[in-house]
C-alpha positions in Angstrom: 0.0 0.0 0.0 1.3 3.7 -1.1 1.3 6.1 1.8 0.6 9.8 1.1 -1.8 8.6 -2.0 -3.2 12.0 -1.8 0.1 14.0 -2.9 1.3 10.8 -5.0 -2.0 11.0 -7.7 -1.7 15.1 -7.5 1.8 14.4 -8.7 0.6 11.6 -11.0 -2.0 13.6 -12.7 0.6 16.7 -13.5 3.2 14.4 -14.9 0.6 12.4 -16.8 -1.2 15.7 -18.3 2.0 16.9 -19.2 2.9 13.8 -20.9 -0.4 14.0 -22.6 0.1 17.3 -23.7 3.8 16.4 -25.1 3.0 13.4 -27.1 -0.3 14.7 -28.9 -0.6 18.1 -28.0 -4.2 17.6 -26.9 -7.0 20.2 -27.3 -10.1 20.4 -25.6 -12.9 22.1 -28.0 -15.6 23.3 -25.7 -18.5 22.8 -28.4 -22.2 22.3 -26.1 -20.9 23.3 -22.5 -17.5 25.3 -20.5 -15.6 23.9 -18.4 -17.4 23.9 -14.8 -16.8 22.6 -11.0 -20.1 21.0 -11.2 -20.1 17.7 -10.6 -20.6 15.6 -13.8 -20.3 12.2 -15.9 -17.9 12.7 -18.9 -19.4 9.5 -21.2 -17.0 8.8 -24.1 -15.9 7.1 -27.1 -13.7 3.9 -26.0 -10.5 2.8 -28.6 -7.5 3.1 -25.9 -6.2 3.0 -22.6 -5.2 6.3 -22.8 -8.4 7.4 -23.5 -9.4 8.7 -19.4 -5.5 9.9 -19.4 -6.5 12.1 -22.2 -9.7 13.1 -21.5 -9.2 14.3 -17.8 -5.8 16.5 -19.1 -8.5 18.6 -20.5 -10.4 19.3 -17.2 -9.2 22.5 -14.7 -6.7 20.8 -12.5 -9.3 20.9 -9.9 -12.4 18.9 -11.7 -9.4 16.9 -12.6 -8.6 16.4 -9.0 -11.7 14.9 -8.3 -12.6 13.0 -11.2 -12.2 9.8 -11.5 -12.3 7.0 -14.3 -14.5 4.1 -14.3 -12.3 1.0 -15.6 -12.3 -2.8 -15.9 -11.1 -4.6 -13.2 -10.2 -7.8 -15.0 -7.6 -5.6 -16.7 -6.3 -3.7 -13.9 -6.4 -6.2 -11.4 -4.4 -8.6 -13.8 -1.0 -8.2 -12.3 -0.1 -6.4 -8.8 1.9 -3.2 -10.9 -1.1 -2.7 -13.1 -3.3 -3.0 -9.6 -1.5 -0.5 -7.8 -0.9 2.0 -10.6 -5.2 2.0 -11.0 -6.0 1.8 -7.0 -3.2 3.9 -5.6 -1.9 6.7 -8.4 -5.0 7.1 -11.2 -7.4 6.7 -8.4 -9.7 4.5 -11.0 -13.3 3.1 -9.8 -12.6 -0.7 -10.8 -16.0 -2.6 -11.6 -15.8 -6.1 -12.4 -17.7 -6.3 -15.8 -18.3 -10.3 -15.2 -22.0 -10.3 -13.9 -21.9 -14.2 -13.6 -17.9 -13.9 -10.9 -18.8 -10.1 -10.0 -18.4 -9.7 -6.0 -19.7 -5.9 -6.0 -22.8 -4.5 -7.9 -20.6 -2.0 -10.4 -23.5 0.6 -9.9 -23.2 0.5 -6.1 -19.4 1.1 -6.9 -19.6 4.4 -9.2 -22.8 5.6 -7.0 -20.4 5.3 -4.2 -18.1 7.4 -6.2 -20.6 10.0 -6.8 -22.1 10.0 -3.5 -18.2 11.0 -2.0 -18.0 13.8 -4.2 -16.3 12.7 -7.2 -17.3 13.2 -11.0 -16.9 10.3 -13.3 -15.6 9.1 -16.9 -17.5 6.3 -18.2 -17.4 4.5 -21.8 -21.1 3.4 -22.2 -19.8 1.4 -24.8 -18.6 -1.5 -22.1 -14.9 -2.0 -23.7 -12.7 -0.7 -26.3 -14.4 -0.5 -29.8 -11.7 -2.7 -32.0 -14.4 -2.9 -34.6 -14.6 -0.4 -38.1 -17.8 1.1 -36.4 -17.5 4.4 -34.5 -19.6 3.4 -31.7 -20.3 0.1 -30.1 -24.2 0.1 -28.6 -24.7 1.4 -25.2 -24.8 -0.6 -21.9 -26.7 -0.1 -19.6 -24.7 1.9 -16.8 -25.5 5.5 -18.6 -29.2 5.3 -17.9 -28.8 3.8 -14.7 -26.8 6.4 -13.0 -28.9 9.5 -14.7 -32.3 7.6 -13.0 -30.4 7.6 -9.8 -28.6 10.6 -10.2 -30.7 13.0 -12.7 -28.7 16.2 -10.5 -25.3 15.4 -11.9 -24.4 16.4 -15.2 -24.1 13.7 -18.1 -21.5 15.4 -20.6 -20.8 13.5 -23.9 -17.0 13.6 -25.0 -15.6 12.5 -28.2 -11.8 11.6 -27.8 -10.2 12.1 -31.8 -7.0 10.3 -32.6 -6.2 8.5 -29.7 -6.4 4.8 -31.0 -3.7 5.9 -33.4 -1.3 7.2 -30.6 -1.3 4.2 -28.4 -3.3 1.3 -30.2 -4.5 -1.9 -28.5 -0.5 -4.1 -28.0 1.1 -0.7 -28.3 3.3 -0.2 -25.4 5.0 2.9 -26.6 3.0 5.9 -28.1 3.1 7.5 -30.9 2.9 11.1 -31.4 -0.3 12.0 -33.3 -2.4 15.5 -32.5 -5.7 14.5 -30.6 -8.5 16.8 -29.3 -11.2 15.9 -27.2 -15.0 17.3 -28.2 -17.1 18.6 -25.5 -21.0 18.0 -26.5 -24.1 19.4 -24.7 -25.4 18.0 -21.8 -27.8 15.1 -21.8 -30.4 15.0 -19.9 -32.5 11.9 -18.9 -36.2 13.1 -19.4 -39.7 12.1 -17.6 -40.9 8.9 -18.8 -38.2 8.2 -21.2 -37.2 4.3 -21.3 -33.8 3.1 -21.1 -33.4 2.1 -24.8 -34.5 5.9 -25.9 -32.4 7.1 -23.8 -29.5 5.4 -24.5 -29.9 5.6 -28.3 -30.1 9.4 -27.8 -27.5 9.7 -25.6 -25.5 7.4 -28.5 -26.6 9.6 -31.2 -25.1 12.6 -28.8 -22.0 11.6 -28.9 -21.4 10.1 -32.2 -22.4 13.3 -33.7 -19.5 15.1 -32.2 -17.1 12.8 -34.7 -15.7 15.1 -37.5 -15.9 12.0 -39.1 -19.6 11.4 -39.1 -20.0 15.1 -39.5 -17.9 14.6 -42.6 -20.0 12.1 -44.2 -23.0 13.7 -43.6 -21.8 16.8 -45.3 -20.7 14.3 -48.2 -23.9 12.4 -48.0 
């Protein structure tokens, strides 16, 4: 166990922003919202590891203090380093994604998370997207946690590039310029089931890809 965890993550978080910044020269565009101390759910597009590294070097140093990323456990529990790089210096919410071997309820997890103060980066999608498609379908999680927590801000993120810097085997990245898109908040409204929701919320973030803006233009 790391003592001082507090002062260790602050450290971690400068030194891996920094990194961030260095390798792809990251750019937050602050399209549908500004940057705020509320407390929120940044719900993203999924292709890397790097992807929560990237996404929270773009918050004020404070929001980025307290936010924290939702992860696999089977991933970051695989070997003790990995373990205690997640638990003690990225400060990660591991859920076990295995409903059939799962110990802990995930959603009791990240309401925990919420509940101690902390704002949250999810990927709806579940895993990394390895497939040609921009966007896996949504689980289940999103909808869950605006039902139980419809005062906390649900902020979709679109993260550009960042498959190519450090792509799934990679252990070294690659420099490549990356932004990450700030949409609109999404609200979860009265009455509205879970598969509306979700396709909405989908539909949210997939048109913040320049991508599928692209083809649409060329459509």
């Amino acid at each position: 166990m790391i003592e001082n965890k507090p002062i260790l993550r602050r450290a971690a978080a400068m030194v891996l922003a920094g990194v961030a910044r260095a390798i792809t020269g990251v750019r937050p565009i602050w399209q549908g919202c500004a940057p705020s101390r509320r407390q929120r759910i940044y719900f993203a597009n999924h292709a890397s590891h790097g992807d929560f590294i990237l996404l929270s070097t773009c918050l004020l140093p404070e929001e980025r203090e307290r936010t924290r990323a939702v992860a696999g456990a089977d991933y970051w529990r695989k070997n003790r380093i990995r373990h205690v790089l997640a638990r003690d210096l990225l400060n990660t919410v591991l859920v076990e994604r295995n409903w059939v071997q799962r110990e802990q309820d995930p959603m009791v997890i990240m309401l925990d998370a919420l509940e101690d103060g902390h704002s949250l980066i999810i990927f709806p999608e579940g895993t990394r997207n390895m497939t040609d498609e921009p966007l896996l379908r949504f689980r289940s999680g999103l909808y869950n946690l605006a039902f139980a927590r419809p005062d906390v801000e649900l902020v979709p993120c679109w993260i550009e590039n960042m498959s190519r810097v450090l792509p799934k085997g990679a252990f070294l990245p690659v420099p490549l310029l990356c932004r990450v898109i700030f949409g609109a908040p999404v609200e979860l409204t009265p009455a509205e089931d879970r598969h509306a929701f979700l396709d909405r919320a989908r539909q949210a973030l997939l048109e913040l890809n320049p991508e599928y803006q692209r083809s649409l233009n060329h459509g």
